[in-house]
OpenMM code with the backbone's topology and positions (N, CA, C; nanometers):
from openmm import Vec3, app, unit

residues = "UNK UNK UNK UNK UNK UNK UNK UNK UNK UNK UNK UNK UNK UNK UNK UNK UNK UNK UNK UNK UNK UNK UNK UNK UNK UNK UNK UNK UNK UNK UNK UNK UNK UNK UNK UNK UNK UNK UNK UNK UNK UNK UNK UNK UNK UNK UNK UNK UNK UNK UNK UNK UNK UNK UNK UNK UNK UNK UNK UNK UNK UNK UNK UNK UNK UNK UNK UNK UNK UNK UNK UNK UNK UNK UNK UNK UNK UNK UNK UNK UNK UNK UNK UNK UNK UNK UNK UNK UNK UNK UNK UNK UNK UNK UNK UNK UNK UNK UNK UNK UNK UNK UNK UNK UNK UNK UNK UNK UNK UNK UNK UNK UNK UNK UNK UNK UNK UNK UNK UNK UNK UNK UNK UNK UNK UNK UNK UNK UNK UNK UNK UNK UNK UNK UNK UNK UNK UNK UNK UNK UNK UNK UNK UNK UNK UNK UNK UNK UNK UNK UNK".split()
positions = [
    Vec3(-1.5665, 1.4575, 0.4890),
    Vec3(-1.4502, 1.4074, 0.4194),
    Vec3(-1.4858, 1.3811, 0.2744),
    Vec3(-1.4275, 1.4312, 0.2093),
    Vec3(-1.4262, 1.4045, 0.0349),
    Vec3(-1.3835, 1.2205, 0.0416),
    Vec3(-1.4432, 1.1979, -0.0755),
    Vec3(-1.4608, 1.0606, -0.1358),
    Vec3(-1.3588, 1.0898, -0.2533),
    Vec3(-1.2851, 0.9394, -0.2727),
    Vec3(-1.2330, 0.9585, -0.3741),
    Vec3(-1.2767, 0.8266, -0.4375),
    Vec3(-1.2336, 0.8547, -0.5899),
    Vec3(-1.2516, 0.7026, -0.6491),
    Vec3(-1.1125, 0.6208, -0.6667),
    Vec3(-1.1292, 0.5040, -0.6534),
    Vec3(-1.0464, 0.3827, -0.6795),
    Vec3(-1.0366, 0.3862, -0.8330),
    Vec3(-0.8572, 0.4070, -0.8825),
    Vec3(-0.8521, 0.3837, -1.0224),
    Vec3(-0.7413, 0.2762, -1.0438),
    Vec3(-0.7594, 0.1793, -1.1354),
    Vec3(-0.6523, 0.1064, -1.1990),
    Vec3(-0.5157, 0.1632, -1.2200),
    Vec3(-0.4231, 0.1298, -1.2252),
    Vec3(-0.2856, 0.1986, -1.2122),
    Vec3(-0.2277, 0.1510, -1.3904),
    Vec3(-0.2084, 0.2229, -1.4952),
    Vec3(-0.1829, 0.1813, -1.5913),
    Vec3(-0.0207, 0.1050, -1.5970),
    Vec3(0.0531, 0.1026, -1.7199),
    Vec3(0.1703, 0.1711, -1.7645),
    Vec3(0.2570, 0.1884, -1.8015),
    Vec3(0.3242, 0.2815, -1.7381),
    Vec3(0.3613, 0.4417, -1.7711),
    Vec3(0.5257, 0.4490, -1.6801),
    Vec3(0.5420, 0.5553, -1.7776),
    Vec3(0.6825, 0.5960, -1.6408),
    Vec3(0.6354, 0.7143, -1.5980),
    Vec3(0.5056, 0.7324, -1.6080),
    Vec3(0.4550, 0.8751, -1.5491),
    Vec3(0.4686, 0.8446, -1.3842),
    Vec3(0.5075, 0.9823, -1.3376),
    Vec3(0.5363, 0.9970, -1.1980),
    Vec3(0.3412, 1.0453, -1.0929),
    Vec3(0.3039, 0.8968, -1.0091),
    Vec3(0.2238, 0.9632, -0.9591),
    Vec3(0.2277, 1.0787, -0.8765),
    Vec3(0.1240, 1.1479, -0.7976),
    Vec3(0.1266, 1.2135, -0.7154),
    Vec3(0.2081, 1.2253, -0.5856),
    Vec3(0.3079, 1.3106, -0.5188),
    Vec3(0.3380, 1.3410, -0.3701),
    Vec3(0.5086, 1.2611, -0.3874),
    Vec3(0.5952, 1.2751, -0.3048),
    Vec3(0.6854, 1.2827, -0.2911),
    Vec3(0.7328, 1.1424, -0.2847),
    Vec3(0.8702, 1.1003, -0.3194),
    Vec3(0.8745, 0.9178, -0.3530),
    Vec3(0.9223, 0.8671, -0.1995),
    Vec3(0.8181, 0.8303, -0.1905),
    Vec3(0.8135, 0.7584, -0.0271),
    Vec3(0.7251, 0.6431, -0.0291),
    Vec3(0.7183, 0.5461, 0.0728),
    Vec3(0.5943, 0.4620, 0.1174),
    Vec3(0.5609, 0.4056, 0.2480),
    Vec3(0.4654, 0.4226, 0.2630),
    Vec3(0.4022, 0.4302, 0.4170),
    Vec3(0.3949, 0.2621, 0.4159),
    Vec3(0.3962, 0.1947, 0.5218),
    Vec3(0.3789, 0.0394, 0.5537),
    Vec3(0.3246, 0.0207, 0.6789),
    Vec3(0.2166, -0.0750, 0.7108),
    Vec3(0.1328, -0.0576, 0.7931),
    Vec3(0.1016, -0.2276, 0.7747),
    Vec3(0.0859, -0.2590, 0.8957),
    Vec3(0.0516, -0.3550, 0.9461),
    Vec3(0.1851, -0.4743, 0.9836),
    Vec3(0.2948, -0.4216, 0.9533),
    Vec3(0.3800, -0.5205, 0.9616),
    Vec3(0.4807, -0.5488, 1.1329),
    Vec3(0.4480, -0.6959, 1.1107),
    Vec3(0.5233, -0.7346, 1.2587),
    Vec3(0.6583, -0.7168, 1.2245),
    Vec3(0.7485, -0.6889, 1.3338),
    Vec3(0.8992, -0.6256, 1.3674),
    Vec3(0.9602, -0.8007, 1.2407),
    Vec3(0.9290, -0.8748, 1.2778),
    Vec3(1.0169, -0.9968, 1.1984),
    Vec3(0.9809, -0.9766, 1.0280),
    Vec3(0.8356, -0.9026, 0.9869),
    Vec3(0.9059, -0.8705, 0.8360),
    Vec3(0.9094, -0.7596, 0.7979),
    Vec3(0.9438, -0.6929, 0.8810),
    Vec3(0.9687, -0.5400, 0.8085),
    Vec3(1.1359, -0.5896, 0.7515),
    Vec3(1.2239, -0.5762, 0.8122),
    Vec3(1.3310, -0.6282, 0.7102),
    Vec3(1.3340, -0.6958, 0.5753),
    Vec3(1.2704, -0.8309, 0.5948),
    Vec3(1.2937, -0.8835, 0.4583),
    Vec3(1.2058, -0.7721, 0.3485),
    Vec3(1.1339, -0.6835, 0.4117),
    Vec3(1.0230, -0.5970, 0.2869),
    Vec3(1.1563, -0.4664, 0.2987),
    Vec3(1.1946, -0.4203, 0.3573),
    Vec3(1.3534, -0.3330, 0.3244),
    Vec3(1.4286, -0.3799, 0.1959),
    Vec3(1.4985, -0.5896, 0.2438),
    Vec3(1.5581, -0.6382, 0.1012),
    Vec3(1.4990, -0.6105, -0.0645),
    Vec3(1.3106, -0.6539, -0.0421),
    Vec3(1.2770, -0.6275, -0.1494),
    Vec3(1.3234, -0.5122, -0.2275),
    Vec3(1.3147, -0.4027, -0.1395),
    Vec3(1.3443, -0.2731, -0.2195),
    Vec3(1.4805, -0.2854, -0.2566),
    Vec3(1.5645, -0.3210, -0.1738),
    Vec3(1.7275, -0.3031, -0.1879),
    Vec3(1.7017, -0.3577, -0.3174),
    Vec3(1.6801, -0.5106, -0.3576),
    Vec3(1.7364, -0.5977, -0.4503),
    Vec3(1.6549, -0.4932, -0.5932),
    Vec3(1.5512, -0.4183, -0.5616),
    Vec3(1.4890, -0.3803, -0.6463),
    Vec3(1.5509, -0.2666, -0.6875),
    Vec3(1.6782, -0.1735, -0.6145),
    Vec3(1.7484, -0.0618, -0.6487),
    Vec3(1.6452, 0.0113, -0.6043),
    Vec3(1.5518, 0.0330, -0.4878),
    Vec3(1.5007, 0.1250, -0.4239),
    Vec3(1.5638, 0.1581, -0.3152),
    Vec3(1.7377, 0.1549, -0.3186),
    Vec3(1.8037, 0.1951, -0.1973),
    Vec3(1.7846, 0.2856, -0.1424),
    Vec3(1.7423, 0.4237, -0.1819),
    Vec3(1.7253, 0.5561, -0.0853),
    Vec3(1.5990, 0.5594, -0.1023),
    Vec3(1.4950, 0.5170, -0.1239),
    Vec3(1.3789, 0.5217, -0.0815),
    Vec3(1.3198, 0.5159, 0.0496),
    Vec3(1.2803, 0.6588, 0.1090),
    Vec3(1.2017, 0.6464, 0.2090),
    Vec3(1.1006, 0.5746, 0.2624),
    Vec3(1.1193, 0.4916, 0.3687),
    Vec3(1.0142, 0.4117, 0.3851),
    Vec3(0.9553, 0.4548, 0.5751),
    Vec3(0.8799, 0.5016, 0.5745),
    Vec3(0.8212, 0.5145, 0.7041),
    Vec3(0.6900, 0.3879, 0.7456),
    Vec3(0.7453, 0.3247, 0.8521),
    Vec3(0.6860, 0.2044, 0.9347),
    Vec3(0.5163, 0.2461, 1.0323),
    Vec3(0.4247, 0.2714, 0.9987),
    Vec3(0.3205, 0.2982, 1.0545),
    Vec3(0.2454, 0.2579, 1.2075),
    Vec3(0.2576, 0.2702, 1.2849),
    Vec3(0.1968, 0.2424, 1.4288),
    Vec3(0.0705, 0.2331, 1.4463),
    Vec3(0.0767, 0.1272, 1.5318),
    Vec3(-0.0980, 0.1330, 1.5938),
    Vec3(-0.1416, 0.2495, 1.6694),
    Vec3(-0.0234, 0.3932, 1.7285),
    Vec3(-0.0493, 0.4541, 1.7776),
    Vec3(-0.1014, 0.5947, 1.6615),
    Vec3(-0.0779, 0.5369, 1.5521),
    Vec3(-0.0700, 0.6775, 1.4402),
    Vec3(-0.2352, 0.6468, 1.3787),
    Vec3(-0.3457, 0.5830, 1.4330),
    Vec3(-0.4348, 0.5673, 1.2932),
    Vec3(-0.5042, 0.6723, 1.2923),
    Vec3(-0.4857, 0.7579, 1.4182),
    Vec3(-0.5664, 0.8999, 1.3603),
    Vec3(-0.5205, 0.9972, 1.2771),
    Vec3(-0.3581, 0.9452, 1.2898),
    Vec3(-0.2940, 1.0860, 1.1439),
    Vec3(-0.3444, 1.0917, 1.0129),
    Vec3(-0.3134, 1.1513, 0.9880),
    Vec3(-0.3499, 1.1825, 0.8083),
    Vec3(-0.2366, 1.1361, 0.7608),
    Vec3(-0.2557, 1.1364, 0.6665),
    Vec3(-0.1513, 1.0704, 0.5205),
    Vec3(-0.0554, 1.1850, 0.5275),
    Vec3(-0.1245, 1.2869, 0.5353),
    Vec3(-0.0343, 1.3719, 0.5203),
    Vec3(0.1255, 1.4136, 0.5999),
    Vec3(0.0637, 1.3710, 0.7322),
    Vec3(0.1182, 1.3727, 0.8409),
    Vec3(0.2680, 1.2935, 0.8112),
    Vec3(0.1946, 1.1529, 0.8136),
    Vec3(0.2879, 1.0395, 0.8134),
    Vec3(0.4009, 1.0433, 0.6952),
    Vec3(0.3475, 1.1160, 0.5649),
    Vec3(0.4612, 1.1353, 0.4628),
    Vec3(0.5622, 1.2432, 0.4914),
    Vec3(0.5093, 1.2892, 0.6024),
    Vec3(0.6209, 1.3938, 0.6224),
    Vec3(0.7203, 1.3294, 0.7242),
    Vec3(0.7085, 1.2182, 0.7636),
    Vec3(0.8133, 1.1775, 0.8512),
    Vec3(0.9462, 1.1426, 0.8016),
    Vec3(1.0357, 1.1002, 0.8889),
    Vec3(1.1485, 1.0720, 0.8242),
    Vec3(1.2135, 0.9124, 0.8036),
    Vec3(1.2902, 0.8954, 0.7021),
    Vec3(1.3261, 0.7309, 0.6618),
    Vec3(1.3415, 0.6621, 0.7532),
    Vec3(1.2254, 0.5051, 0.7647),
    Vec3(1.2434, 0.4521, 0.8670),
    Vec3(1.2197, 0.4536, 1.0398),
    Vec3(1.1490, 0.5657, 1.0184),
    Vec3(1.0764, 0.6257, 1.1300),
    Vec3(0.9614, 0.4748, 1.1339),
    Vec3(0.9939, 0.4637, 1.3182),
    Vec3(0.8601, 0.3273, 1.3293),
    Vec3(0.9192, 0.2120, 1.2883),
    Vec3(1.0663, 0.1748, 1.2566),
    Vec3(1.1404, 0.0571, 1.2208),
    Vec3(1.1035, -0.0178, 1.3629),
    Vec3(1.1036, -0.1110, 1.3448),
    Vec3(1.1153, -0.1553, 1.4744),
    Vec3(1.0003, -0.2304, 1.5951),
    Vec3(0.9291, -0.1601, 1.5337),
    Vec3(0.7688, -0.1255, 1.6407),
    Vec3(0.6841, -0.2033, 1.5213),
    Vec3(0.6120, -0.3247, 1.6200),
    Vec3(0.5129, -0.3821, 1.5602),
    Vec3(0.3864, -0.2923, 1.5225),
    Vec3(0.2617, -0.3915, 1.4380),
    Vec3(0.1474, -0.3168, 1.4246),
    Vec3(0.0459, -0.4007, 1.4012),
    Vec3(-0.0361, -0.3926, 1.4655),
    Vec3(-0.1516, -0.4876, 1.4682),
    Vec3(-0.2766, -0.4586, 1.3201),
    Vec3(-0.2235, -0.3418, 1.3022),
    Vec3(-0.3313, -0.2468, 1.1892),
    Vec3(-0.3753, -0.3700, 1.0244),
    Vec3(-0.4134, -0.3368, 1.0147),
    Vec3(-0.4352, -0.3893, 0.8355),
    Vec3(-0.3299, -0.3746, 0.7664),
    Vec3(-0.2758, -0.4783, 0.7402),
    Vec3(-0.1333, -0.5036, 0.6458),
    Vec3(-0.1642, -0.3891, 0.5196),
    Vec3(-0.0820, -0.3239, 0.4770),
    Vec3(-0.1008, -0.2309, 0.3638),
    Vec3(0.0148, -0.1154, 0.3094),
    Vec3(0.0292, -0.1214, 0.1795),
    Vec3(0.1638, -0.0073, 0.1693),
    Vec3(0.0604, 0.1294, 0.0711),
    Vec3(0.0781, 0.2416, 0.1238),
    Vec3(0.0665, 0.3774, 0.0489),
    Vec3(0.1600, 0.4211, -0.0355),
    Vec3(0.1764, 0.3922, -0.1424),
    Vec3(0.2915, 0.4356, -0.2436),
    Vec3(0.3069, 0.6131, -0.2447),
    Vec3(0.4033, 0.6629, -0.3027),
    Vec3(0.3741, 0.8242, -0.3177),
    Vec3(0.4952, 0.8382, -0.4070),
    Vec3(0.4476, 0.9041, -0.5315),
    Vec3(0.5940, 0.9592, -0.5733),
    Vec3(0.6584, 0.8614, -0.7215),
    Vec3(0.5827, 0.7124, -0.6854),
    Vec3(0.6159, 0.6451, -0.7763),
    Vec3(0.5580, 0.6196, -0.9157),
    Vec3(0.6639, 0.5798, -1.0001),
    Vec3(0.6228, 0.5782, -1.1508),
    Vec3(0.5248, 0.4473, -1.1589),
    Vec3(0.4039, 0.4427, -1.2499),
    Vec3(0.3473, 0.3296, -1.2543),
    Vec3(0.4353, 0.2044, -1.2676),
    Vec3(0.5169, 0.2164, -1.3807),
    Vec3(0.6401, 0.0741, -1.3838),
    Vec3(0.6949, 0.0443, -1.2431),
    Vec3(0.7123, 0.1507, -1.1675),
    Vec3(0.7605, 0.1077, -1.0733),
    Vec3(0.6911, 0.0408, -0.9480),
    Vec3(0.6102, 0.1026, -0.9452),
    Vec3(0.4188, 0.0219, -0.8791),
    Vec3(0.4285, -0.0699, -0.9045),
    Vec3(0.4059, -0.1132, -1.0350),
    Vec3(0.4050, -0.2906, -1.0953),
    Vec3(0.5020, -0.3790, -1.0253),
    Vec3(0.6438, -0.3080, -1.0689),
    Vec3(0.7417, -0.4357, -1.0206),
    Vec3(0.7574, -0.4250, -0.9074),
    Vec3(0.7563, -0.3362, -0.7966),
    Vec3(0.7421, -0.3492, -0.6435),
    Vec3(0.6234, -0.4561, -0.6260),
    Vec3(0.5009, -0.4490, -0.6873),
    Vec3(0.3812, -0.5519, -0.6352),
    Vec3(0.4721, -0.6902, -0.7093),
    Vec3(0.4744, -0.6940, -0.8079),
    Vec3(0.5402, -0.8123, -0.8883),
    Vec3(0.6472, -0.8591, -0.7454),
    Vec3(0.7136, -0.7997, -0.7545),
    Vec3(0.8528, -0.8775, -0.6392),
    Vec3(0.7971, -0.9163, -0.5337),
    Vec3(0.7228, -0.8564, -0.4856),
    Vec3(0.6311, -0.8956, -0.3545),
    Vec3(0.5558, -0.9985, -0.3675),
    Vec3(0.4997, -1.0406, -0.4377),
    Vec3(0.4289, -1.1669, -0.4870),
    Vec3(0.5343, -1.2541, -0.5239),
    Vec3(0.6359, -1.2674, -0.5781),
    Vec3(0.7327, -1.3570, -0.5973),
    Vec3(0.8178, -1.4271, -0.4675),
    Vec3(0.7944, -1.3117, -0.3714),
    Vec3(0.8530, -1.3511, -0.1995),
    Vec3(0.7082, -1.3810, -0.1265),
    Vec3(0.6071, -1.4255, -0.1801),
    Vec3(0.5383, -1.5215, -0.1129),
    Vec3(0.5021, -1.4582, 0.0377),
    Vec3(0.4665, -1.3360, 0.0608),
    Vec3(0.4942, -1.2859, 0.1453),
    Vec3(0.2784, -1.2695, 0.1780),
    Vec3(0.2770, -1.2411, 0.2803),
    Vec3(0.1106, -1.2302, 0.3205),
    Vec3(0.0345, -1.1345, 0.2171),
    Vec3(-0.0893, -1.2006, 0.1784),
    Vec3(-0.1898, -1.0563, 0.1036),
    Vec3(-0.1524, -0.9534, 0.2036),
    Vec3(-0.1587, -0.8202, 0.0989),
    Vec3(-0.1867, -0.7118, 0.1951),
    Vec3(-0.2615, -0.5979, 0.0595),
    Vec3(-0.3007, -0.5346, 0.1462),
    Vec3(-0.3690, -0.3854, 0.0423),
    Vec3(-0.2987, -0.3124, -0.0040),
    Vec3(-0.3093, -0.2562, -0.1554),
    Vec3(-0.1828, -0.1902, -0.1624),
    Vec3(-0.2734, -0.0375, -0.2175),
    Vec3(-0.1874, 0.1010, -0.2136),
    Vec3(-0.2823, 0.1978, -0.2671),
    Vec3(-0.1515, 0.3353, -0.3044),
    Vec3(-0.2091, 0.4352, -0.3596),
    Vec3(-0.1248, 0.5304, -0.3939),
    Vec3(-0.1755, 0.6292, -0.3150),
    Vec3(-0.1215, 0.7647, -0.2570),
    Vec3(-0.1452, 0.8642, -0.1972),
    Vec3(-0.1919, 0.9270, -0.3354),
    Vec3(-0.3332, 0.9901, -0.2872),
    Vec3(-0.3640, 1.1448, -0.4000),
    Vec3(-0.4133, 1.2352, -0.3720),
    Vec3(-0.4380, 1.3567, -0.4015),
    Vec3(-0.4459, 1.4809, -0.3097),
    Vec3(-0.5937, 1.4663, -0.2282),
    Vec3(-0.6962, 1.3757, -0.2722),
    Vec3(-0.7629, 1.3867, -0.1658),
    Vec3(-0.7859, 1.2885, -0.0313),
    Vec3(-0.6708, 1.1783, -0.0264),
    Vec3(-0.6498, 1.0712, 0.0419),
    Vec3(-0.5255, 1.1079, 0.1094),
    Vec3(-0.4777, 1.2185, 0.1097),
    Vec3(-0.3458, 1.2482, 0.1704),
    Vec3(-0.4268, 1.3558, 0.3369),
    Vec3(-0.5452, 1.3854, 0.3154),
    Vec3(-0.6153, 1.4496, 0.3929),
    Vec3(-0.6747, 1.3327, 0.5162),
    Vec3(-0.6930, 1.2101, 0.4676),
    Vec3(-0.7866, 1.1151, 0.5437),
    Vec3(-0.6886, 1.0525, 0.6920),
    Vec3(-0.7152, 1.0439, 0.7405),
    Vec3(-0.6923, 0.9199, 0.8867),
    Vec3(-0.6100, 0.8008, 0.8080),
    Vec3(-0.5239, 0.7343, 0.8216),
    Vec3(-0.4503, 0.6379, 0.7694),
    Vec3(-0.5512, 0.5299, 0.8412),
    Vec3(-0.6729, 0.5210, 0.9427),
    Vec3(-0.7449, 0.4458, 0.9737),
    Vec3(-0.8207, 0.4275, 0.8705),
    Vec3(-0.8930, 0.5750, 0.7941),
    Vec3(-1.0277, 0.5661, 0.7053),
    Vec3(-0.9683, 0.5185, 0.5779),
    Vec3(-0.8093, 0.5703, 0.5192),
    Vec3(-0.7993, 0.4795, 0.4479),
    Vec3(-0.8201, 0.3362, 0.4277),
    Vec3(-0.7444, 0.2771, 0.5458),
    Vec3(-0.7337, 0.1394, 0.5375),
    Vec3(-0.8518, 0.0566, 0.5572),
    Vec3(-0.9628, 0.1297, 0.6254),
    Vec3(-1.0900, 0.0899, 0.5750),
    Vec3(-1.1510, 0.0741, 0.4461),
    Vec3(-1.1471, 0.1793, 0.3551),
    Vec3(-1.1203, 0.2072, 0.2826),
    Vec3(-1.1424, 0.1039, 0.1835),
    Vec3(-1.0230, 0.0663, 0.1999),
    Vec3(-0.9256, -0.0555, 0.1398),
    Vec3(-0.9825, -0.1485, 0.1328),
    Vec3(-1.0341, -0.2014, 0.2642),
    Vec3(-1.0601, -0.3051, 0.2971),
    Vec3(-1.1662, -0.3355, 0.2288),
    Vec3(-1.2362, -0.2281, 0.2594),
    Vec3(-1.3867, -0.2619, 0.1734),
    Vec3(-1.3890, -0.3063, 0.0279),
    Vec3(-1.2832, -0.2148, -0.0051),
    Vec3(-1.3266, -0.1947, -0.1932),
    Vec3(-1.2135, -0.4154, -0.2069),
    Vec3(-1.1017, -0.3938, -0.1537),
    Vec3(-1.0773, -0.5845, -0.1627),
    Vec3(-1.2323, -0.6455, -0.1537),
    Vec3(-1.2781, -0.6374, -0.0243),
    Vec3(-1.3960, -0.7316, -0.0083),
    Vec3(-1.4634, -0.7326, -0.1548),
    Vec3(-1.5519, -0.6108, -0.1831),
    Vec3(-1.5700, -0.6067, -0.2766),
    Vec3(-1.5214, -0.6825, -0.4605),
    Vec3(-1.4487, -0.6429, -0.4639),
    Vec3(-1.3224, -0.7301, -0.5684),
    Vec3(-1.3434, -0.8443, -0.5588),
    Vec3(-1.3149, -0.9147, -0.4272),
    Vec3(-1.3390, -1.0346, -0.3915),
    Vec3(-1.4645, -1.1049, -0.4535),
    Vec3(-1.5691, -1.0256, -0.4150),
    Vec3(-1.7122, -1.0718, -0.4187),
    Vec3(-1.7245, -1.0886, -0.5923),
    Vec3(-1.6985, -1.0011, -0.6262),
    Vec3(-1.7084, -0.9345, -0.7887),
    Vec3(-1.6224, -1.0890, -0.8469),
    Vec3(-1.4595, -1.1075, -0.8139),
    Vec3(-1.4433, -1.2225, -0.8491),
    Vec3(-1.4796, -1.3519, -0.8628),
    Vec3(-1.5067, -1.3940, -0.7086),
    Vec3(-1.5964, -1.5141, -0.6733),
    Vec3(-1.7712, -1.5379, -0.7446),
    Vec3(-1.8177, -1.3521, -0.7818),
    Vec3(-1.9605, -1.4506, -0.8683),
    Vec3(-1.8664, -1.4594, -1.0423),
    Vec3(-1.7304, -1.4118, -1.1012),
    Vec3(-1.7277, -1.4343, -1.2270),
    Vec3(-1.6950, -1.5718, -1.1903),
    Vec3(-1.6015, -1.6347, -1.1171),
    Vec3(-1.5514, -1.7400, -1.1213),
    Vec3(-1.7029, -1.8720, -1.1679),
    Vec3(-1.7949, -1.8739, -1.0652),
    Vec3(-1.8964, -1.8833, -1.0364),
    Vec3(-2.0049, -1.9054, -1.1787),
    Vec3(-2.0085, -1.7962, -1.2643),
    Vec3(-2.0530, -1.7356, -1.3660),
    Vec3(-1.9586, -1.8883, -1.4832),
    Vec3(-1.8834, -1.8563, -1.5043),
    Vec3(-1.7674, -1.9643, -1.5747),
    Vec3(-1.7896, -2.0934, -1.6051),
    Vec3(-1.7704, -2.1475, -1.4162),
    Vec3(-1.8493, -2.3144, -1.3700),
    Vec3(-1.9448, -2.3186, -1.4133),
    Vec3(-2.0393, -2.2138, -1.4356),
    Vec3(-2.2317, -2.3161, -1.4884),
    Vec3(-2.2219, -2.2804, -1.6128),
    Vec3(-2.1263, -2.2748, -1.6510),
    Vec3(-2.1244, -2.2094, -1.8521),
    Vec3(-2.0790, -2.3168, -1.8982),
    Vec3(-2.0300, -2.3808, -1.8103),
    Vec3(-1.8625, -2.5110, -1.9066),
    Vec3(-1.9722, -2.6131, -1.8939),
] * unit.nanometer
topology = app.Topology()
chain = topology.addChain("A")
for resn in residues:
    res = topology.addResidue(resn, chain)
    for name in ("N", "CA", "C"):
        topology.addAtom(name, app.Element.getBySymbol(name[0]), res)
């Protein structure tokens, strides 16, 4: 499996990679709705959103973007909370994470589909993921750290 690198999301109204959809994964049947409103209130009304299963972690990205709106509504998921963006403009990246943080809603991982992560297991992604947060994490906690014995 090709490696890809983790990049910062600038921006831009540049359109990322793959078709404007987003994959959602990990969410119990009680908030997949209110994460539907977000988009509504956000004017992401026809935005495809396909709901991810604990039965799907061997598909590929690829797989799963080809499904259809709302496919998996319904059906819990025990998986790693996380949304795969595709299709979207960086501005629009921003204020989807922005609104989501304003509804106080659980951490979750967030990432963009790109041509070589559209090939992977929606499992190896979200590993993935997980790791490079931990990471972040760690990276934060020694600046924080770094700060306290300076003051």
């Amino acid at each position: 499996m090709e490696k890809g690198e983790f990049q910062k999301v600038g921006k831009s109204e540049e359109r990322m990679y793959g078709p404007w959809k987003l994959l959602v994964c990990g969410y119990p049947v009680e908030d997949q709705g209110p994460f539907l409103s977000i988009l509504e209130d956000l004017n992401f009304r026809n935005l495809p959103v396909v709901f991810v299963t604990d039965e799907d972690l061997q598909l590929s990205l690829e797989i799963l973007f080809n499904r259809g709106d709302k496919e998996g509504f319904g059906e819990g998921s025990n998986m790693t909370r996380a949304v795969i963006l595709s299709g979207f403009t960086h501005n629009d990246l921003h204020k989807l994470i922005s609104a989501y943080r304003q509804h106080q809603l659980p951490e979750q991982l967030w990432a963009t589909l790109t041509p070589v992560s559209e090939k992977w297991p929606i499992a190896v992604l979200l590993e993935e993921l997980s790791k490079e947060a931990q990471a972040m994490k760690k990276i934060q906690k020694t600046k924080k750290e770094e700060r306290e014995t300076t003051i």
